[in-house]
Kinemage of the C-alpha trace (Angstrom):
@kinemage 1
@onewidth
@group {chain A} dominant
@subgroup {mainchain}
@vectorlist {calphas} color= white
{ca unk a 1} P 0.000 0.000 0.000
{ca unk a 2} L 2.789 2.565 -0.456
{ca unk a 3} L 2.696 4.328 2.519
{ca unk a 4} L -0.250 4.899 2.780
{ca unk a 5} L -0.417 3.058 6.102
{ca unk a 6} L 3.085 4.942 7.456
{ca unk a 7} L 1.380 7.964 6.645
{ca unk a 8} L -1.517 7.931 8.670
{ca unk a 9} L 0.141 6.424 11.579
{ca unk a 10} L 2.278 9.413 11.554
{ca unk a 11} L -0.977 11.887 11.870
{ca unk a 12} L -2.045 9.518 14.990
{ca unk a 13} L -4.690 8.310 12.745
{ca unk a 14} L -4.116 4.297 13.898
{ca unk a 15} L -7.775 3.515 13.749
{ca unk a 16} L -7.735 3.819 9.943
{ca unk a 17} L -4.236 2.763 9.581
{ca unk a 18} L -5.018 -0.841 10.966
{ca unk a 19} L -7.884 -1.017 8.315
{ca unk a 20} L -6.199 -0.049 5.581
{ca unk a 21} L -3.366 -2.726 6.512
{ca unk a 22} L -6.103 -5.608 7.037
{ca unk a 23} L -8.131 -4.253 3.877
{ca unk a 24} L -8.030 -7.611 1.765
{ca unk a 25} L -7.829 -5.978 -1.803
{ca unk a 26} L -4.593 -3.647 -1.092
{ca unk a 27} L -4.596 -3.029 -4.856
{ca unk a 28} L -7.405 -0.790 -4.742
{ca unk a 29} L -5.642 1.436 -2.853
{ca unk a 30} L -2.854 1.807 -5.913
{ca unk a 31} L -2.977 5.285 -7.556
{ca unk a 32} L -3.917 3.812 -11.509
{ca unk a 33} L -4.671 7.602 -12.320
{ca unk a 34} L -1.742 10.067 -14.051
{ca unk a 35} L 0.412 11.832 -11.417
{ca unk a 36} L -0.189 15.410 -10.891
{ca unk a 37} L 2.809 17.800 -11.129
{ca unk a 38} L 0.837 20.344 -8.656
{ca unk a 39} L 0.849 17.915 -5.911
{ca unk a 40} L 4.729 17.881 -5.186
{ca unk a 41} L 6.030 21.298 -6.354
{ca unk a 42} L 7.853 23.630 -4.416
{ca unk a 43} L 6.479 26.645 -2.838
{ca unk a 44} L 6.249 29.438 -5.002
{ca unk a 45} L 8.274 32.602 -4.639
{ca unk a 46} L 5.274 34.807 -5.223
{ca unk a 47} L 2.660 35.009 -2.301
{ca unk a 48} L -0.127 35.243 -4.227
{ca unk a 49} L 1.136 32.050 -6.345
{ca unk a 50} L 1.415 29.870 -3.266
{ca unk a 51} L -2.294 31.282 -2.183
{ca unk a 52} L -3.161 29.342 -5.268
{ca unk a 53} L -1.315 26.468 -4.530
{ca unk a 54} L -3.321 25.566 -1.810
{ca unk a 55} L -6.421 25.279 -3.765
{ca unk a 56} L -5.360 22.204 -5.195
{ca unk a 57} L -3.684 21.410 -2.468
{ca unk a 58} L -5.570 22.059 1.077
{ca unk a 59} L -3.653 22.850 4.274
{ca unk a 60} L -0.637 21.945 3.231
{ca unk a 61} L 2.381 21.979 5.810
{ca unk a 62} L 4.885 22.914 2.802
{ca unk a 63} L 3.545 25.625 1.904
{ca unk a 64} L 1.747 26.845 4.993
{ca unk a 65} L 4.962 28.165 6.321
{ca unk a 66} L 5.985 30.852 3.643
{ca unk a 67} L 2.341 32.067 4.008
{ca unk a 68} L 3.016 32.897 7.095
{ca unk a 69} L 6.509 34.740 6.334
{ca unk a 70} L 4.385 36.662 3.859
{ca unk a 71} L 2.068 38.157 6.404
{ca unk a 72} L 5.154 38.902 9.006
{ca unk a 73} L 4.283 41.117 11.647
{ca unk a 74} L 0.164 41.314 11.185
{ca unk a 75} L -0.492 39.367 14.310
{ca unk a 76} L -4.056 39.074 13.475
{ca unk a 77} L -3.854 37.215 9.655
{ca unk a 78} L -1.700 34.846 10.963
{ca unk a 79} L -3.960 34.081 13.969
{ca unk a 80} L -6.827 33.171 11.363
{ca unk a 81} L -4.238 31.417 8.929
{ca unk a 82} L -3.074 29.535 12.438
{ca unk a 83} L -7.119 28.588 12.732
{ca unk a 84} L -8.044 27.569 9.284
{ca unk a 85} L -4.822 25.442 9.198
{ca unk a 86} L -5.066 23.858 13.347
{ca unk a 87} L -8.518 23.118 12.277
{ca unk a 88} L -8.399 22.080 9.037
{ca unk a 89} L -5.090 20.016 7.910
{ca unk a 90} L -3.544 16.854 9.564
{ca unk a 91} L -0.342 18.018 10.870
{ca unk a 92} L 1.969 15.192 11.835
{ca unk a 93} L 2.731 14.289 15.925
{ca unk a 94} L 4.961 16.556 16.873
{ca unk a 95} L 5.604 18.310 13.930
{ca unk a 96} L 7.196 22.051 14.924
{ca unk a 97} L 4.424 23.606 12.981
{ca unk a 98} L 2.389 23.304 15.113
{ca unk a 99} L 3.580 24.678 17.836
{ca unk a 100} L 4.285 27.697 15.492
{ca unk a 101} L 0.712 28.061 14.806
{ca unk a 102} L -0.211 28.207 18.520
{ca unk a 103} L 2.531 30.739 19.008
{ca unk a 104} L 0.327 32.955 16.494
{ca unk a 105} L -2.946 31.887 18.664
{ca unk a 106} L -1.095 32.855 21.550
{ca unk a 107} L -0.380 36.042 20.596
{ca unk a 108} L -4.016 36.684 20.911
{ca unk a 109} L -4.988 34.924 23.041
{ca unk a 110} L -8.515 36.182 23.285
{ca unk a 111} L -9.593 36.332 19.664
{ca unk a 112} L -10.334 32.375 19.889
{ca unk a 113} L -11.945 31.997 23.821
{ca unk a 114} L -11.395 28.582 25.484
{ca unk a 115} L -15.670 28.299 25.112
{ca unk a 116} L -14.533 28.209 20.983
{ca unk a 117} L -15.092 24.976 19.583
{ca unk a 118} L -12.173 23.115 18.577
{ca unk a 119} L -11.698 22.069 15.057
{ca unk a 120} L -13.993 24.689 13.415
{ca unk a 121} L -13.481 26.977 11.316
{ca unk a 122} L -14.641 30.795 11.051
{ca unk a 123} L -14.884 33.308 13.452
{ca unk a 124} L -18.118 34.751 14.835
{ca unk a 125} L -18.884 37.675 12.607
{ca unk a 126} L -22.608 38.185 14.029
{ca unk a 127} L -21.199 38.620 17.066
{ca unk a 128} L -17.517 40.974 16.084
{ca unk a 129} L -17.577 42.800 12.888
{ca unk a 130} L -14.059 42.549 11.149
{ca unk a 131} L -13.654 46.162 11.434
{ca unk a 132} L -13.770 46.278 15.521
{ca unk a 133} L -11.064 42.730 14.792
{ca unk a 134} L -8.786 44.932 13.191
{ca unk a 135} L -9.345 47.880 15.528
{ca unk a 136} L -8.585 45.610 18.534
{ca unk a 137} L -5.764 43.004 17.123
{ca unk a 138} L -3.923 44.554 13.791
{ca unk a 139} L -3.149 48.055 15.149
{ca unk a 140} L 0.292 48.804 15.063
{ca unk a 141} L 2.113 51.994 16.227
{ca unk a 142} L 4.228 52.261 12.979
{ca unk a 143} L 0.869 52.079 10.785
{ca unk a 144} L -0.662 55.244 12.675
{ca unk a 145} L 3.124 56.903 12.717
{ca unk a 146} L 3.915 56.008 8.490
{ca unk a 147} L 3.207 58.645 5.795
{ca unk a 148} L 0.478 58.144 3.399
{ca unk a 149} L 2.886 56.711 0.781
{ca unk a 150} L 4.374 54.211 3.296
{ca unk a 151} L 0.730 53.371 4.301
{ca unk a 152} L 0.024 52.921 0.240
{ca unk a 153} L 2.982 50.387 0.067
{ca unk a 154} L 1.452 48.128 2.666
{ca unk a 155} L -2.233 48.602 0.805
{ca unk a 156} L -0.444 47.012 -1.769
{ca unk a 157} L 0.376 43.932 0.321
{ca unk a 158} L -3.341 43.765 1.325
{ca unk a 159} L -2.521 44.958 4.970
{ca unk a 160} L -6.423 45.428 6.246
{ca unk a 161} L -4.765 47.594 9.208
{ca unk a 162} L -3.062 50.128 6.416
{ca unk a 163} L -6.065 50.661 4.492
{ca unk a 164} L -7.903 51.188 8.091
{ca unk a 165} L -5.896 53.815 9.090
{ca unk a 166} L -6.053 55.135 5.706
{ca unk a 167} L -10.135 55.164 5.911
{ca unk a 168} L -9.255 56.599 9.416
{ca unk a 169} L -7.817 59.568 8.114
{ca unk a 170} L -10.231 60.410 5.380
{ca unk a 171} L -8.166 59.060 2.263
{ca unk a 172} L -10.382 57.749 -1.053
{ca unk a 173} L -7.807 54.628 -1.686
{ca unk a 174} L -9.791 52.262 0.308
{ca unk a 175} L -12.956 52.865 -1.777
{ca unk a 176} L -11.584 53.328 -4.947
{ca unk a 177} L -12.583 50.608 -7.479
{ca unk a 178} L -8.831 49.434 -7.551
{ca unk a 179} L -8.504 48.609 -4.240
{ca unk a 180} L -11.901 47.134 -3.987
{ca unk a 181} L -10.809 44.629 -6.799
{ca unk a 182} L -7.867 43.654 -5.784
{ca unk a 183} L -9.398 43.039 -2.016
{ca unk a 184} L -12.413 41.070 -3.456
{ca unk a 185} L -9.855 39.056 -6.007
{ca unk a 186} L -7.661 38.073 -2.686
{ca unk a 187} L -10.640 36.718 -1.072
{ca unk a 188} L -11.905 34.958 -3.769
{ca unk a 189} L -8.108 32.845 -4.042
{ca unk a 190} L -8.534 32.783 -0.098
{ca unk a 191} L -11.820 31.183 -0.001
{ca unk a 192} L -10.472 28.731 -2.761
{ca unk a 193} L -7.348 27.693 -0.656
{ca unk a 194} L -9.261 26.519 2.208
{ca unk a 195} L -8.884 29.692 4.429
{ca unk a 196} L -11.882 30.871 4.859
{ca unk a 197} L -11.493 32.310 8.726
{ca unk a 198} L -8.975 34.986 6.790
{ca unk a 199} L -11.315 35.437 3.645
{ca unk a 200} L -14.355 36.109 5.399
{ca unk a 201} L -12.410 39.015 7.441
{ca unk a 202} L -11.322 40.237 3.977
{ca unk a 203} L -15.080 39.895 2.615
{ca unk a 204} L -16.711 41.512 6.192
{ca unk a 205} L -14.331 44.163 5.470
{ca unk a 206} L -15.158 45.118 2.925
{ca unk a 207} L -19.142 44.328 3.128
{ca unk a 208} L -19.464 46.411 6.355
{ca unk a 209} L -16.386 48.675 6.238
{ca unk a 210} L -15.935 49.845 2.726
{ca unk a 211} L -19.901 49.465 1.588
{ca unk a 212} L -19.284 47.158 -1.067
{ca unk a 213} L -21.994 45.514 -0.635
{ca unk a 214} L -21.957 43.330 -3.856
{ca unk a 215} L -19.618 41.174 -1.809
{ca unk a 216} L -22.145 39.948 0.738
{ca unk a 217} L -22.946 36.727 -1.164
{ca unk a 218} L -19.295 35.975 -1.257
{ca unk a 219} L -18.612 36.209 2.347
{ca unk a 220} L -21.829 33.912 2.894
{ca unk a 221} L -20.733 31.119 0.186
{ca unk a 222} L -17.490 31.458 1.743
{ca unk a 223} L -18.838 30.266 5.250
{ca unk a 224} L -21.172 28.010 3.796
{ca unk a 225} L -18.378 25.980 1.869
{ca unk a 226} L -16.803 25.900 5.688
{ca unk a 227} L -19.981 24.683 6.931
{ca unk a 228} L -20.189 27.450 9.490
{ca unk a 229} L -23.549 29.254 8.283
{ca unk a 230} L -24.243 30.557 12.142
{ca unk a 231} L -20.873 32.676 11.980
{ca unk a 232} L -22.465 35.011 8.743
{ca unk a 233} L -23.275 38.546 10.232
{ca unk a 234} L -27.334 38.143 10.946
{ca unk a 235} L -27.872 41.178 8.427
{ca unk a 236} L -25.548 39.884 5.466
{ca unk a 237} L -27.753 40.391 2.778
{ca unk a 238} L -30.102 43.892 2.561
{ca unk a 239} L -32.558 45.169 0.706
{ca unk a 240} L -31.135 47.061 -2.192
{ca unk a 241} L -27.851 44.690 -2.325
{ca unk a 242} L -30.140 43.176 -5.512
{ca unk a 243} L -32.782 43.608 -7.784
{ca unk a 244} L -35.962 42.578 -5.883
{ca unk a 245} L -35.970 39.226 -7.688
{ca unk a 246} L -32.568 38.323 -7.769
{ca unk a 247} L -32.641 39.735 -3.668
{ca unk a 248} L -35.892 36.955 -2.923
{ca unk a 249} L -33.932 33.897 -4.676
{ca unk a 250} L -30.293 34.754 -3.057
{ca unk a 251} L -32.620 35.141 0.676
{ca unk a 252} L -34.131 31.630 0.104
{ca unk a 253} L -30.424 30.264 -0.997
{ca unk a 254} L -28.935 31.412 2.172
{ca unk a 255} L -32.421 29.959 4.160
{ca unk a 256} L -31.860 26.335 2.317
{ca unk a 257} L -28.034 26.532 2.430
{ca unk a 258} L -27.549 27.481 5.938
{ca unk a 259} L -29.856 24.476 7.164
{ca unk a 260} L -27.903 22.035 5.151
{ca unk a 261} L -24.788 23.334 6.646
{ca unk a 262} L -26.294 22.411 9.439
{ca unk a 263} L -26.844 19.121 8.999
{ca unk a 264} L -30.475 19.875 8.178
{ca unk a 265} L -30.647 19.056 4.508
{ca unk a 266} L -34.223 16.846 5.310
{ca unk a 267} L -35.882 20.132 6.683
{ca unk a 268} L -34.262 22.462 3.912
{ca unk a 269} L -35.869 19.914 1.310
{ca unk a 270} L -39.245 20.436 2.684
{ca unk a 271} L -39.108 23.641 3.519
{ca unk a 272} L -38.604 24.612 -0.101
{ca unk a 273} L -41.505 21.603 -1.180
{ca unk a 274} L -43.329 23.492 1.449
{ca unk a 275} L -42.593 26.567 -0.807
{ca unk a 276} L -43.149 25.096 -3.885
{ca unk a 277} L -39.710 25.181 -5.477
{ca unk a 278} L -39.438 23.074 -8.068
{ca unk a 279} L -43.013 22.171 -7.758
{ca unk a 280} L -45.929 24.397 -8.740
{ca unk a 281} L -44.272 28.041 -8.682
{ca unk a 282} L -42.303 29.107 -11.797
{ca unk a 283} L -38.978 29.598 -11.655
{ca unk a 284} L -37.382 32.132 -13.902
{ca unk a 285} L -33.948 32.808 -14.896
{ca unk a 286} L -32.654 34.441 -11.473
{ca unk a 287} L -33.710 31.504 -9.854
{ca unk a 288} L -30.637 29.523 -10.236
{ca unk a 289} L -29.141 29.595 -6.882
{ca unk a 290} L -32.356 28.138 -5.681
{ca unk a 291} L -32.832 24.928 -8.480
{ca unk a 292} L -29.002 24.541 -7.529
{ca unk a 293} L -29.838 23.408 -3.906
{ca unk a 294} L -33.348 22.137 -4.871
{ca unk a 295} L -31.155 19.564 -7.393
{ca unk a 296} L -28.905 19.252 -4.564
{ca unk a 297} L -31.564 18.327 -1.830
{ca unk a 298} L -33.292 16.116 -4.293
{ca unk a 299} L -30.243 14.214 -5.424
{ca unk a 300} L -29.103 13.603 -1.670
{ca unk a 301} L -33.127 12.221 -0.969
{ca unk a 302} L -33.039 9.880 -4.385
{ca unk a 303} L -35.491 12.277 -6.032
{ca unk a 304} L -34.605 13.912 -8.982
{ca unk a 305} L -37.145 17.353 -10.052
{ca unk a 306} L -33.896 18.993 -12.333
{ca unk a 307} L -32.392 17.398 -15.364
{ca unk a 308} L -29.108 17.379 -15.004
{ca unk a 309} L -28.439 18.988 -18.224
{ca unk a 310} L -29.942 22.201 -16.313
{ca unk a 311} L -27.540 21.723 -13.294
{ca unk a 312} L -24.480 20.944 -15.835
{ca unk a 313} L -25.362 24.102 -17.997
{ca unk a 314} L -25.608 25.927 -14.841
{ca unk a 315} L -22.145 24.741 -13.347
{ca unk a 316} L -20.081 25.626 -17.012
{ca unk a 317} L -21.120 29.173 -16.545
{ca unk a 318} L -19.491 29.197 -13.258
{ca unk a 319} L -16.734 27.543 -12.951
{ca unk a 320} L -15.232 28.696 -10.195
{ca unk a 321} L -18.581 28.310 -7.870
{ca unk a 322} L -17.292 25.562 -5.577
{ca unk a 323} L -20.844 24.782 -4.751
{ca unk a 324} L -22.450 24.604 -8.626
{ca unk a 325} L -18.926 21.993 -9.094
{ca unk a 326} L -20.471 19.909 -6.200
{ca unk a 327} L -23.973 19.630 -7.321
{ca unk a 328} L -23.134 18.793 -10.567
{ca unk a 329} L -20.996 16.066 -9.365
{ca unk a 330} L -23.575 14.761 -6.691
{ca unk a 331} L -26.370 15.316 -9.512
{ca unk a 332} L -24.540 13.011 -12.043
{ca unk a 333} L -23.566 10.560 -9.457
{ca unk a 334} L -26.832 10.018 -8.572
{ca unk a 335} L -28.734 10.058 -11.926
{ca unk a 336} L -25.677 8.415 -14.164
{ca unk a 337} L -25.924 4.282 -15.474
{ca unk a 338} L -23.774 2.211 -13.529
{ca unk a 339} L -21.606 1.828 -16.462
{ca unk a 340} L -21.175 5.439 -16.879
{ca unk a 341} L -17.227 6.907 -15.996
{ca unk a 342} L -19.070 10.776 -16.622
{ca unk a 343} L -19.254 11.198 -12.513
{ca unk a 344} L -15.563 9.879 -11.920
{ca unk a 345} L -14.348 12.262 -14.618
{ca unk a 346} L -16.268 14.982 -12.726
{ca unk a 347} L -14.994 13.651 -9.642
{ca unk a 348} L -11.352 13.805 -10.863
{ca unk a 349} L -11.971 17.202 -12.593
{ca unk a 350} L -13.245 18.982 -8.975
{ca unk a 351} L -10.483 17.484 -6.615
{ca unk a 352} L -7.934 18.884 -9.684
{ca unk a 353} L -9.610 22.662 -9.272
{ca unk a 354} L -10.598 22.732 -5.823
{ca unk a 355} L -8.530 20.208 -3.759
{ca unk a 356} L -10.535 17.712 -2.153
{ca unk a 357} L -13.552 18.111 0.545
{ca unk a 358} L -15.716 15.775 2.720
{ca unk a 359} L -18.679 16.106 1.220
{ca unk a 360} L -17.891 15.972 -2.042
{ca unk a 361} L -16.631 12.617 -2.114
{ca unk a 362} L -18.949 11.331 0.800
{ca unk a 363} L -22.137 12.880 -1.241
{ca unk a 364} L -20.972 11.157 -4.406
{ca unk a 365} L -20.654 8.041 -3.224
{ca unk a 366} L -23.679 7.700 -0.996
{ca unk a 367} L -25.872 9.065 -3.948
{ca unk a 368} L -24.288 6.307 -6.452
{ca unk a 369} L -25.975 3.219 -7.443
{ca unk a 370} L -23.822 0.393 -5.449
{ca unk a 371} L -23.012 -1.154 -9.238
{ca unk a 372} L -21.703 2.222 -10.474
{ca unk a 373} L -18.352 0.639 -11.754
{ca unk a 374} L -16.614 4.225 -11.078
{ca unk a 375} L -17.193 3.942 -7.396
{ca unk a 376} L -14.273 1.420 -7.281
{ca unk a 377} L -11.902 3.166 -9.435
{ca unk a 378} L -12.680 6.289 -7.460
{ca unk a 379} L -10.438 4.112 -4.721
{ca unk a 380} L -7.749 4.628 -7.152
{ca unk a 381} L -7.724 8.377 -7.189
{ca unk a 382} L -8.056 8.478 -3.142
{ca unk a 383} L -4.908 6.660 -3.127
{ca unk a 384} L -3.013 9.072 -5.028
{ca unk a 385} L -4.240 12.108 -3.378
{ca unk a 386} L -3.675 10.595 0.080
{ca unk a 387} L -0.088 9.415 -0.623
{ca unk a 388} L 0.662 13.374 -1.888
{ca unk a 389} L -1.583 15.325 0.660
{ca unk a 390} L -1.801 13.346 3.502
{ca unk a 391} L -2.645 16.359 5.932
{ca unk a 392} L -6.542 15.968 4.073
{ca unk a 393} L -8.745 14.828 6.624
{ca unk a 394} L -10.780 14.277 4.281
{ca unk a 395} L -9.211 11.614 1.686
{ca unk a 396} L -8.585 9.367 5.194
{ca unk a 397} L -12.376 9.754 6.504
{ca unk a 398} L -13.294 8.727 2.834
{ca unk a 399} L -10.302 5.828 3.011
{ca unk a 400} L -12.276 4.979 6.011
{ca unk a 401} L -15.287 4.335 4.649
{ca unk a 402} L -13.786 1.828 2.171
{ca unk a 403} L -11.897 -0.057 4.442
{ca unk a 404} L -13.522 -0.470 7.700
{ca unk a 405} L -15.177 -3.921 7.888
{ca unk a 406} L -18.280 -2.105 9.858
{ca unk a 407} L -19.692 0.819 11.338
{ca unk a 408} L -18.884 0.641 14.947
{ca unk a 409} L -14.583 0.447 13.443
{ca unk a 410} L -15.977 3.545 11.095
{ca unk a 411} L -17.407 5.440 13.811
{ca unk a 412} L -14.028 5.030 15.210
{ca unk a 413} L -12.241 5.857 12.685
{ca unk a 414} L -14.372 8.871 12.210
{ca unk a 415} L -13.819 10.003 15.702
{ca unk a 416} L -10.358 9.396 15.742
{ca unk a 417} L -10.010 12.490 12.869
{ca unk a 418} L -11.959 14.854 14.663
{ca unk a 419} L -9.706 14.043 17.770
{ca unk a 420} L -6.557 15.112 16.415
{ca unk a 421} L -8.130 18.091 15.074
{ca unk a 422} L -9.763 19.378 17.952
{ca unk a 423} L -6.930 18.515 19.907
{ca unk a 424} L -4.539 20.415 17.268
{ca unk a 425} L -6.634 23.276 17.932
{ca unk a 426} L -6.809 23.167 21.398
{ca unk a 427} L -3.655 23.280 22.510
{ca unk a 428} L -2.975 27.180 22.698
{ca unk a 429} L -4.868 27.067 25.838
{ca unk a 430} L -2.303 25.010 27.529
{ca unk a 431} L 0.546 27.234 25.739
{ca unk a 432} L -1.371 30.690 27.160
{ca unk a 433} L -1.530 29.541 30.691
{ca unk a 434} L 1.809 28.210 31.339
């Protein structure tokens, strides 16, 4: 098995290592897919460049580090880069990284309370706004000192406290289309590189701060991909942020979204067969974010009220909406011939955009018919992307759910990731009393 068995015993993860050793067709773990350049390359020199890295990549502990060198002394970014990563990627046991990232926690130690659960990503932006986060945690004494062309040098590094002080003292830059631009397009890669405690303070920012309100969706699809719907501020989305139509379908969206998030998904389905979507109202062209998670919630119940020539139309035009990529994939999965390889092509095709997630490949393989022939080879492409990424969590909950012989050694398994992540993420409170 290549490793693979090495590698999660190094992450602690023996529950899942023992079942992948015992696993009686070790073949199937054998990556019979073409190797992926992206996977091993070096960090790149630009910052931006290794922001996109981690797209395809996740958490990962190579590159996480000159991230961090690229933020320097803004106490605050790191903290949330320290979060996303504690809470989100597999470090090894007693890798120094770690400890690194709690030295950024613990240099606010308040921003994450002890009450904060473990393992979770986001911060609670109903409750802080990122503006009063920066006024409390990123002030530094050289910022309110520096000229306005030293503060304009840092604007260009995308330091939120610089283009605070510079709204502080009355200067257009921060509202200028430019900079606006440039803060949404940072986002946008951050969101996309699994980070989304430090893109959603980017996106708040500029939502609540700057008035650029168009961004308001993004922050919520941000927190929705992180599966933390009850961090979004309670008034995210306004009237006059949309046309009235467009403003009733993205309302609904966030309603259906955020209880799926939840782990609601059954009550989001009937709430909107409750509202008729799908059903007896018309939906017109601004609908679509709403027939995306009606084709969703249908797929997931073994209903189908979309053709999936809709949802596939819907997903080209988009191709960088994480969530339209998913549905698409869970709406083939579902409705393909067991003979078809369409969803592992789609399959293969989102983990080499957007890295790998938990419910992607847990949705597309519950929705499958148990003959789909592509489920197997799917195995295939696990094995590869475990071998290169093995700080995932999830490529080893999905390995999981191959090999364990039952569910009580699943449930195990499963419990044994969330362990290590909540107690990766724990740990700063130890380091902050001592």
């Amino acid at each position: 098995m290549s490793g693979l068995v090495e590698r999660a015993a190094e992450r602690g993860l023996g529950q899942i290592a023992a079942a992948v050793e015992r696993y009686p067709e070790p073949a199937i773990f054998e990556p019979e897919v073409p190797p992926d350049a992206r996977l091993g390359a070096a960090p790149s020199d630009d910052p931006l460049e290794r922001i996109g890295q981690l797209a395809r990549r996740g958490l990962d502990p190579a590159v996480i580090p000159s991230v961090l060198s690229w933020l320097g002394a803004r106490r605050l970014e790191r903290a949330l880069v320290a979060w996303d990563v504690l809470s989100g990627s597999l470090l090894p046991l007693g890798d120094p990284l770690v400890g690194e990232l709690n030295a950024c926690l613990g240099a606010l130690p308040d921003l994450f309370p002890a009450r904060s659960a473990p393992g979770r990503p986001g911060i609670d932006l109903h409750r802080t706004s990122a503006a009063q986060l920066i006024a409390r945690y990123a002030k530094r004494a050289e910022l309110e000192q520096a000229s306005t062309v030293e503060l304009l040098v840092a604007v260009h590094d995308f330091d939120l406290a610089a283009i605070a002080e510079l709204q502080r003292r009355g200067d257009p830059l921060p509202r200028r289309p430019g900079t606006i631009a440039s803060l949404r397009a940072l986002a946008a890669a951050l969101h996309l590189a699994h980070l989304p405690t430090l893109a959603s303070l980017y996106l708040d920012f500029l939502v609540r701060a700057l008035g650029e309100r168009a961004a308001a969706l993004e922050l919520c699809e941000t927190l929705f991909d992180a599966g933390a719907p009850e961090r979004i501020p309670g008034d995210a989305i306004r009237k006059g942020d949309l046309p009235e139509r467009e403003l009733r379908d993205a309302a609904e969206y966030l309603v259906y979204r955020s209880w799926h998030a939840l782990g609601e998904g059954e009550k989001a389905r009937a709430l909107m067969v409750e509202n008729g979507i799908g059903g007896p109202r018309e939906l017109g062209p601004d609908d679509a974010r709403v027939r995306l998670v009606r084709a969703h919630l249908d797929a997931l119940a073994g209903q189908r009220a979309l053709p999936v020539a809709w949802v596939a139309r819907s997903a080209v035009k988009a191709p960088l909406w994480r969530y339209a990529q998913r549905v698409r994939l869970v709406v083939t999965a579902a409705a393909a011939p067991p003979a078809s390889p369409r969803p592992l092509e789609l399959l293969h095709g989102y983990v080499s955009a957007f890295g790998s997630d938990r419910a992607v490949w847990s949705e597309s393989l519950q929705v499958a018919p148990q003959a789909a022939g592509w489920r197997k080879r799917s195995v295939h492409l696990l094995g590869r992307e475990a071998r290169a990424l093995p700080h995932e969590p999830s490529l080893w909950l999905t390995l999981a759910q191959v090999a364990c012989s039952d569910r009580a050694a699943l449930d195990r398994a499963r419990a044994e990731v969330d362990e290590r992540l909540r107690a990766q993420s724990a740990r700063r409170h130890l380091q902050s009393i001592s």
